[in-house]
Each structure stands twice: as structure tokens, then as C-alpha cells.
Phi, psi and omega in degrees: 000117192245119178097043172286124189297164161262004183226120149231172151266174176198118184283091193253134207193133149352138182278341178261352177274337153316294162330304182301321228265335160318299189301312175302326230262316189300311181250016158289169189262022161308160178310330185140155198247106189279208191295132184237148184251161174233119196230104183307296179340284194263003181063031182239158178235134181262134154261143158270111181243197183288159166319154159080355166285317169303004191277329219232007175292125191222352181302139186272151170076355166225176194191105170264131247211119162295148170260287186084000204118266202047024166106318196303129204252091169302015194237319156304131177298352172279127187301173201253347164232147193291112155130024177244149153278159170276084193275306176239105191290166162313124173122321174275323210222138187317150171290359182195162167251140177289146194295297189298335154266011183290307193299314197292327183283332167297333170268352152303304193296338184323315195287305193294341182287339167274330177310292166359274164329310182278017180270023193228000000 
């Protein structure tokens, strides 16, 4: 991915509201989704958004993380945190997902995943 930042942030969300908010986010007519990480372990899904989103980050049920750098490559094919995967690698995917459409798609999946539930 060439001109891949060196500072990002990263947006960690539950894997199934993540999961959800990838698909909206894939057929939405939006710009687009950059690289997400999948971490099986702890069942979370990472959005790579811009620097500087975590100063203003307020979504309940997510948490967002300064990078600041930290050496961490959006450019190595190996993912930049240890016990994770690449579900949309660098390369694949926009160089960042925009914040603002991050939230809306997260809160769409919020919903439909509460609808979902209460039919059961």
C-alpha cells in the first residue's frame, strides 16, 4: 500500500457488531473500508481510522487506541498486533476507514444485531 501512514489509530469492536458493520460498510455506496484486523482470541475486530480519532472517540461498546506510530507498519504483510489476522489486509482495502462513517455503520450493526436477538 504506498503511502501508507505511519500513525494511525484503531477502532476495536465486539466481532459480530464488526463483522456486521464490514458488510454495511462493503455495499454501502460509502468511500470504503480500510484495513481490519481480527483478533479470534479476544473476538474483536480492529478499524484502521486516522490519527487522532481517539481524542474524540464516544461509541459505547468500542474503543479506540492511539497508535501514535509505535514503529507499527500498515505495510508489512504480517499484521502489526501480535495474535491477530488481517480479515481486510493492507492493499486490499482504502488506507484508513473515515471515523464518521465508521460510527454510523457500527450503529446500524447495533441495531440490526438487537433486532436479531429480540426475535428469539
Amino acid at each position: 500500500m504506498s503511502g501508507s501512514p505511519s500513525a494511525w489509530d484503531l477502532v476495536t469492536v465486539p466481532a459480530r457488531q464488526g463483522l456486521e458493520a464490514v458488510d454495511i460498510l462493503r455495499r454501502g455506496s460509502c468511500e470504503g473500508v480500510g484495513p481490519v484486523l481480527h483478533d479470534d482470541g479476544r473476538g474483536t475486530l480492529g478499524f484502521v481510522v486516522p490519527p487522532g480519532t481517539a481524542a474524540g472517540w464516544d461509541m459505547p461498546g468500542s474503543v479506540c487506541t492511539e497508535t501514535d506510530g509505535r514503529g507499527l507498519s500498515l505495510v508489512a504483510p504480517e499484521p502489526p498486533v501480535e495474535g491477530a489476522d488481517w480479515l481486510l489486509p493492507p492493499g486490499e482495502a482504502e488506507v484508513v476507514t473515515d471515523p464518521g462513517v465508521l460510527r454510523a455503520a457500527l450503529g446500524e450493526a447495533a441495531r440490526l444485531i438487537r433486532a436479531a436477538d429480540s426475535c428469539f
